[in-house]
C-alpha positions as CSV (number, residue, x, y, z in Angstrom):
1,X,28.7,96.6,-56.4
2,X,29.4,96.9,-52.6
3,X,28.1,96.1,-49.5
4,X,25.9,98.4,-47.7
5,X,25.0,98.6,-44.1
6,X,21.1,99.1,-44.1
7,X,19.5,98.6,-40.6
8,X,20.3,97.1,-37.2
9,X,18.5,96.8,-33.8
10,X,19.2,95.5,-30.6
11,X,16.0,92.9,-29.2
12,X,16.5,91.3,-25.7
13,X,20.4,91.5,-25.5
14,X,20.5,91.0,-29.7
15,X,22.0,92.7,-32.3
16,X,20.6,92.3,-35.8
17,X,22.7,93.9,-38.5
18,X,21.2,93.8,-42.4
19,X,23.9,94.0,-45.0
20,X,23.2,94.0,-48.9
21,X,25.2,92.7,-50.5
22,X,26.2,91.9,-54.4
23,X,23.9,89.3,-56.3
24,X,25.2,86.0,-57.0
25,X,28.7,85.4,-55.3
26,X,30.4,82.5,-55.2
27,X,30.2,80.2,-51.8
28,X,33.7,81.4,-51.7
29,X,33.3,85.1,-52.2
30,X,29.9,84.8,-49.3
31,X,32.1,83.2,-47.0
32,X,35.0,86.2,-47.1
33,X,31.8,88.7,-47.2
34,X,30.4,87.5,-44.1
35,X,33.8,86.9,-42.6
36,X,34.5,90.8,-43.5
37,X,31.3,92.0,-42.0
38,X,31.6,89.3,-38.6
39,X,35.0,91.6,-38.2
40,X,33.0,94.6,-38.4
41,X,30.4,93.7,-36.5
42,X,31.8,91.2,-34.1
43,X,28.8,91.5,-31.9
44,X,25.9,91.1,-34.4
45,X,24.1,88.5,-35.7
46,X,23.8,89.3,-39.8
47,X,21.3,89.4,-42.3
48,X,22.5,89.4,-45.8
49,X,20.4,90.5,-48.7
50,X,20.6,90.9,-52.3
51,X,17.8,93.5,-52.8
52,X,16.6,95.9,-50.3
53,X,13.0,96.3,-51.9
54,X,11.2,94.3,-49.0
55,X,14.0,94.3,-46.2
56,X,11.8,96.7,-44.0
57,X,9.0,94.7,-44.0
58,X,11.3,91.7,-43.0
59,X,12.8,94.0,-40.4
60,X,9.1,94.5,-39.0
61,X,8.2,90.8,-38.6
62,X,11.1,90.0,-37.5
63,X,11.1,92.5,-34.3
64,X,7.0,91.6,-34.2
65,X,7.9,87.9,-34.0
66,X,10.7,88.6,-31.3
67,X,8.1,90.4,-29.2
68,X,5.5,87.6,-29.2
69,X,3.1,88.7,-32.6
70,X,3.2,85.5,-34.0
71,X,0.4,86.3,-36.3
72,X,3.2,88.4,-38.2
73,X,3.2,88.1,-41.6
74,X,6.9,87.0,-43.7
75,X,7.5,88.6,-46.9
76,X,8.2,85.2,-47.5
77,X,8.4,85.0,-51.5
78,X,11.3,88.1,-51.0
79,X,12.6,86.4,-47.8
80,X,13.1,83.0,-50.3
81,X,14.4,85.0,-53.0
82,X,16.5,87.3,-51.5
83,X,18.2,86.8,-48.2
84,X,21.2,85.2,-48.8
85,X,23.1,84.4,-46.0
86,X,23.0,84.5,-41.9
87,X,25.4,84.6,-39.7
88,X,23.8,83.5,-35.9
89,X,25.6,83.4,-32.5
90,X,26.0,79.7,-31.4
91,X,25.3,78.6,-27.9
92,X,29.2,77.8,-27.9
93,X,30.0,81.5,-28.7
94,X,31.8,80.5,-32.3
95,X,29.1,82.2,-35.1
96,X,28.0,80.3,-38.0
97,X,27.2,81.6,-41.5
98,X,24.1,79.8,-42.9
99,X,22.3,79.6,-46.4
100,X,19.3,82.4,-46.3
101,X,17.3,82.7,-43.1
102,X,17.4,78.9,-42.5
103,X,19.8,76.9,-40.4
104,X,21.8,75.2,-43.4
105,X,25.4,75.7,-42.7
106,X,27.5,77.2,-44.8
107,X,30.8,77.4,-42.7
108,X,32.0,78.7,-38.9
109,X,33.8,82.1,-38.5
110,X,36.7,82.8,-36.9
């Protein structure tokens, strides 16, 4: 199993990049992933996911929420389920991987 580029967008100055990636790594094995893709990507802020069934619906609340629909609706069962990892731009400039869309750090990148 690889990992797959699937989607990105730029919103206000952003770049969102989804990436799926293989099911079940270790924390060590996420941590090199995301380090790989930051590389790639040294811009983006990353969405990992596991299973692609329901990423385009994410991809539309997401951009909905970003432009003020807050009545959007999260695939939020899928979102639970299967986003893995995030990697987010800190106000400092370093990016931090976190555990799936939340904000529970995993570890910083170089």
């Amino acid at each position: 199993p690889e990992t797959v580029r699937i989607d990105g967008y730029k919103v206000r100055g952003f770049e969102f990049v989804y990436y799926k990636i293989p099911a079940g790594l270790s924390r060590e094995d996420l941590i090199k992933t995301a380090q790989k893709l930051h590389e790639a990507e040294p811009a983006a802020q990353l969405i990992m996911v596991d299973d692609d069934s329901k990423v385009q619906d994410y991809i539309d609340y997401a951009k909905a929420v970003s432009a003020g629909k807050y009545d959007a609706e999260l695939p939020k069962a899928w979102a639970d389920k299967h986003i893995v990892a995030n990697v987010q731009k800190m106000m400092s400039g370093k990016f931090v991987l976190y555990e799936g869309y939340g904000y529970k750090e995993i570890a910083e990148l170089e």
